[in-house]
C-alpha positions in Angstrom: -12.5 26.0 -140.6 -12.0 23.6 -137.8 -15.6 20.9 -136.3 -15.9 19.5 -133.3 -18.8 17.6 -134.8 -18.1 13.9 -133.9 -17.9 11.8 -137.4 -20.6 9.3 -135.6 -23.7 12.4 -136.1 -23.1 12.8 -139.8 -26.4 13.8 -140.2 -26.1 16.6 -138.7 -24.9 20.5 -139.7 -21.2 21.3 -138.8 -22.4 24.6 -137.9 -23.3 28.1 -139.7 -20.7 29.4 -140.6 -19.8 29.4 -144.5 -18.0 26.2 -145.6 -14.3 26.3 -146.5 -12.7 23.7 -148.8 -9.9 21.8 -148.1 -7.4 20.5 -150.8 -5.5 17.1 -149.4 -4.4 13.8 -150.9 -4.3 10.0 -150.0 -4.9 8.5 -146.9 -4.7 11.6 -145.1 -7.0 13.2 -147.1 -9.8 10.6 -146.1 -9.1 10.7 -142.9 -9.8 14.6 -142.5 -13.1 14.3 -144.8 -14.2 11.8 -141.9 -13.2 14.1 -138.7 -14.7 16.8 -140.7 -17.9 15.1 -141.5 -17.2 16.9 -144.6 -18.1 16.4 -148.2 -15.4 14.0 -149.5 -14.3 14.5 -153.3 -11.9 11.8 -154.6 -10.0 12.8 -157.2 -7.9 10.0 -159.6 -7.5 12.0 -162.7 -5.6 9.7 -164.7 -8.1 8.0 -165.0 -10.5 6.0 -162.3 -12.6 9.3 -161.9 -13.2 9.6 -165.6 -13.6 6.1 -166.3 -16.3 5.8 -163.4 -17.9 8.7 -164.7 -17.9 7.2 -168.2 -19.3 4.0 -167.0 -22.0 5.7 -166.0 -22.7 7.8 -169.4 -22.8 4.3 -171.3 -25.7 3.1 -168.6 -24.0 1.3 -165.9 -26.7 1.1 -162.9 -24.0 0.3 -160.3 -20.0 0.5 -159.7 -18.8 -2.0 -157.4 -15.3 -0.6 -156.0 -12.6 -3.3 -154.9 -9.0 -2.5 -153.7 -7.9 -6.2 -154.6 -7.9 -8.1 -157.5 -8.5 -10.9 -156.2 -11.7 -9.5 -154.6 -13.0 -8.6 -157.8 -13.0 -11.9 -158.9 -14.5 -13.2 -156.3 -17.5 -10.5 -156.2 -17.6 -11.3 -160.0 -18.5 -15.0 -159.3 -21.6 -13.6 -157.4 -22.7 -11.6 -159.8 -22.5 -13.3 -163.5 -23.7 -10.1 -165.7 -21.3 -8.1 -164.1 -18.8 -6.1 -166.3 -14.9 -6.5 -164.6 -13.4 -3.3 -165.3 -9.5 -2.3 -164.0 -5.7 -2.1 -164.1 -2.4 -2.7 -162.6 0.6 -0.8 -163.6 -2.2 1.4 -166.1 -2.7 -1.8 -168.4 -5.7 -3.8 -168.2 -5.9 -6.9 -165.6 -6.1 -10.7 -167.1 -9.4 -11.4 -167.6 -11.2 -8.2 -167.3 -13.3 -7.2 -170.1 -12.3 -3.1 -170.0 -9.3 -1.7 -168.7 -9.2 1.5 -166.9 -9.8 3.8 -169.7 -12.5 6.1 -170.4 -12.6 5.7 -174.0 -12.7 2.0 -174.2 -15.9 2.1 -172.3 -17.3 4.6 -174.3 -16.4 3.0 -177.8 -18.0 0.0 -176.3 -21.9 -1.2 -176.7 -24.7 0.3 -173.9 -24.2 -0.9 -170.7 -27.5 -0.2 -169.4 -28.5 -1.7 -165.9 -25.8 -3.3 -165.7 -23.2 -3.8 -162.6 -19.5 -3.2 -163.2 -16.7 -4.3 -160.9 -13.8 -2.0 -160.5 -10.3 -1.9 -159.2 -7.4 0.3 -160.0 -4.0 1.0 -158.8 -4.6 4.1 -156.7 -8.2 5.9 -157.0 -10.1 2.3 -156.2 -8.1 2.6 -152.8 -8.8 5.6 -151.9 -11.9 5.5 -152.4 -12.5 2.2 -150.5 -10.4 3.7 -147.8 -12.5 6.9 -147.6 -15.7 5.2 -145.1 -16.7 8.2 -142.5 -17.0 11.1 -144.7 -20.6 12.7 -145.0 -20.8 12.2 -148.7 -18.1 10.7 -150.7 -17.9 11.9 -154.7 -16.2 10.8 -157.7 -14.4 14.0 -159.3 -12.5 14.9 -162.2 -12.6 17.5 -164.8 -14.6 15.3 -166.9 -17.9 16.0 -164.8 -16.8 19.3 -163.2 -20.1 21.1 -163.6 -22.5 18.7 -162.5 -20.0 18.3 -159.6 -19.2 22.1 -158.6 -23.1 22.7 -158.3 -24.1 19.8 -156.2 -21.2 20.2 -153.9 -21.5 23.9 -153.2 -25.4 23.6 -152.7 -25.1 20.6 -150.5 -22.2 22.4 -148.7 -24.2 25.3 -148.1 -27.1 23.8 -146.9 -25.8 21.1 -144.7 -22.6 23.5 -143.3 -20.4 21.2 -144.3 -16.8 22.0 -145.4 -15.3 20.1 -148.5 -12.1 18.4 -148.7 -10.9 17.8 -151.9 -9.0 14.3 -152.4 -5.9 13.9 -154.7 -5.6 9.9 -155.1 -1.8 10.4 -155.5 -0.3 7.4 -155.5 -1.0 4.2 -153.2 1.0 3.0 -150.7 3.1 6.2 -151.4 1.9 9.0 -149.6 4.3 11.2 -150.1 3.9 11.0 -154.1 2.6 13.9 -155.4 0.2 14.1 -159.0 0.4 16.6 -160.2 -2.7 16.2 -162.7 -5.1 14.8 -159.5 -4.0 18.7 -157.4 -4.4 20.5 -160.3 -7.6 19.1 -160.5 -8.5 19.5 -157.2 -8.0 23.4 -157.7 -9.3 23.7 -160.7 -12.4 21.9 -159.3 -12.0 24.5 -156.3 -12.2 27.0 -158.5 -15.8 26.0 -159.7 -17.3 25.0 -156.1 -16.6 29.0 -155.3 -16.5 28.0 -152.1 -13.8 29.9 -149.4 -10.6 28.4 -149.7 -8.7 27.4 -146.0 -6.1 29.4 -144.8 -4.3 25.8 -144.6 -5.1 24.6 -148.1 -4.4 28.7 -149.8 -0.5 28.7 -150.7 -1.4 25.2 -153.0 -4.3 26.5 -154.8 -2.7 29.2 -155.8 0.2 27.2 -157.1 -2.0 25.0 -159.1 -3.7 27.8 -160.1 -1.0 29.4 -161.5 -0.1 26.0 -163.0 -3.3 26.2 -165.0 -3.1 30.1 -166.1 0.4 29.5 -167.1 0.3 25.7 -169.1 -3.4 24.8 -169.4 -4.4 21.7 -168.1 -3.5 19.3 -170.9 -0.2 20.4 -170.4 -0.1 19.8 -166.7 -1.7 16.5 -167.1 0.6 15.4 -170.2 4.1 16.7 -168.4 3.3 14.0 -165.3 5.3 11.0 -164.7 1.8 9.0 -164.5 0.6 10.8 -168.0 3.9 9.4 -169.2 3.5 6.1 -167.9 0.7 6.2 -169.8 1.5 7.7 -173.2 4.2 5.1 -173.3 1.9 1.8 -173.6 -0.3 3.4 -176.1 -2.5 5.5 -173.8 -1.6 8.9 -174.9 -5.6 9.5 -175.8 -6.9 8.4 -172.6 -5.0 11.6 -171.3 -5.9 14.1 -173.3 -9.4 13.3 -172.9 -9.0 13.1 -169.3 -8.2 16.4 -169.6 -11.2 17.7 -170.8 -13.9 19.5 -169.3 -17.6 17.8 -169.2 -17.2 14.8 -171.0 -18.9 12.7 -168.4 -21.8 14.4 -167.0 -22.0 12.0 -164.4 -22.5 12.2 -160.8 -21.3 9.2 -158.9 -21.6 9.0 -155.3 -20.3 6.3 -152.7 -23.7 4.6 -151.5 -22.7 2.3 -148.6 -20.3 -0.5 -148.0 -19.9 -4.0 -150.0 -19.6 -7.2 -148.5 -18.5 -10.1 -149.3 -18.2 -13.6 -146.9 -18.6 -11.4 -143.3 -15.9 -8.3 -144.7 -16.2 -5.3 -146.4 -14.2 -5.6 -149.4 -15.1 -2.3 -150.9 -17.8 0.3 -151.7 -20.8 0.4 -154.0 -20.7 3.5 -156.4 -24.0 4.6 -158.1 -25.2 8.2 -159.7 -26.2 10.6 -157.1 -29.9 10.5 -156.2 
């Protein structure tokens, strides 16, 4: 389904026809969410989705998402309680109390009200990059339910399309994931939603993908999953695999500044 709805009236219904989703990746991929107006799902599998969704589960009020270090350091000194969370290369930054892994914020004490500051080597850029969509979600299999319903629902009743974001991997936008498309179809899948003649030949692929090897397998087999396995994250993958671990919602809120710039995006649970 093609708008003409200018991404400066956001506010308003594409139209009433039944939404289609769209499955893209990277830069591109935020681009056509925001000439779409649509409802914008970024999806870093391994693992910025899950580990923003599992801040949230351990009581984080706020995620604060940076695409440079050195601006989360900087935000950091403005906000002393905050929590610095992120990686480079998968392995935890210098100074940061977490690294980008799901289960070391869960095996960690409450985090309740507190602010965390986030960067990571691909999903923190796309989701900084991702500014003129209608709504802008955090999505992975880890909070695929709570996800699906509110998407297809607020699809529905706004007549927006969706357009479904594999992270991939930044600056490479030719790079393919294979555990953020698989995840984009499986998540697809759920929404229910029509699929767009455009985005049909790749869902079924993935689909097939997930019939055929499950989606451990498919996340395990990547080159990121290996990356991974390799400096002693093997368990951050398997759980990323699984299904409704996180029930969180989180949601792009509105822009963060810092000294006259936008340096990122302010991430809190959908309201």
């Amino acid at each position: 389904m093609q708008s003409t709805l200018s991404t400066t009236d956001q506010s308003q219904p594409i139209n009433n026809a039944v939404p289609h989703i769209y499955l893209s990746r990277g830069r591109g991929g935020c681009a056509r969410a925001g000439e779409l107006a649509a409802i914008a799902v970024v999806i870093d599998a391994l693992r910025a989705s899950t580990t923003i969704a599992a801040l949230f589960t351990q009581g984080i009020a706020r995620v604060s998402v940076v695409a440079k270090v050195e601006d989360a350091f900087a935000l950091g000194k403005t906000l002393p309680d905050a929590v610095l969370i992120g990686e480079r290369g998968g392995e935890r930054l210098p100074g940061f109390q977490f690294g980008n892994s799901p289960l070391e914020v869960l095996a960690s004490p409450r985090l309740d009200g507190r602010t965390a500051i986030f960067t990571s080597s691909n999903g923190a850029q796309r989701l900084t990059a991702c500014r003129h969509a209608a709504h802008t979600l955090v999505g992975s299999v880890a909070n695929a339910t709570q996800l699906a319903a509110w998407v297809r629902q607020t699809a529905e009743v706004e007549g927006r399309p969706v357009v479904l974001i594999a992270a991939g991997q930044y600056p490479d936008e030719a790079f393919i994931s294979p555990e953020d498309e698989v995840t984009g179809a499986y998540l697809a899948a759920r929404i229910g939603l029509p699929i767009s003649a455009e985005s049909h030949a790749a869902f079924r692929h993935w689909e097939h993908e997930t019939i055929l090897h499950g989606l451990t397998l498919v996340f395990r087999a990547s080159r990121h999953a290996q990356r991974l396995m390799e400096i002693g994250y093997g368990n951050d993958v398997s759980f990323c695999a699984r299904t409704d671990t996180c029930p969180a919602l989180p949601m792009v809120t509105g822009p963060i500044q810092l000294h006259g710039r936008q340096i990122g995006v302010e991430v809190k649970l959908r309201p």
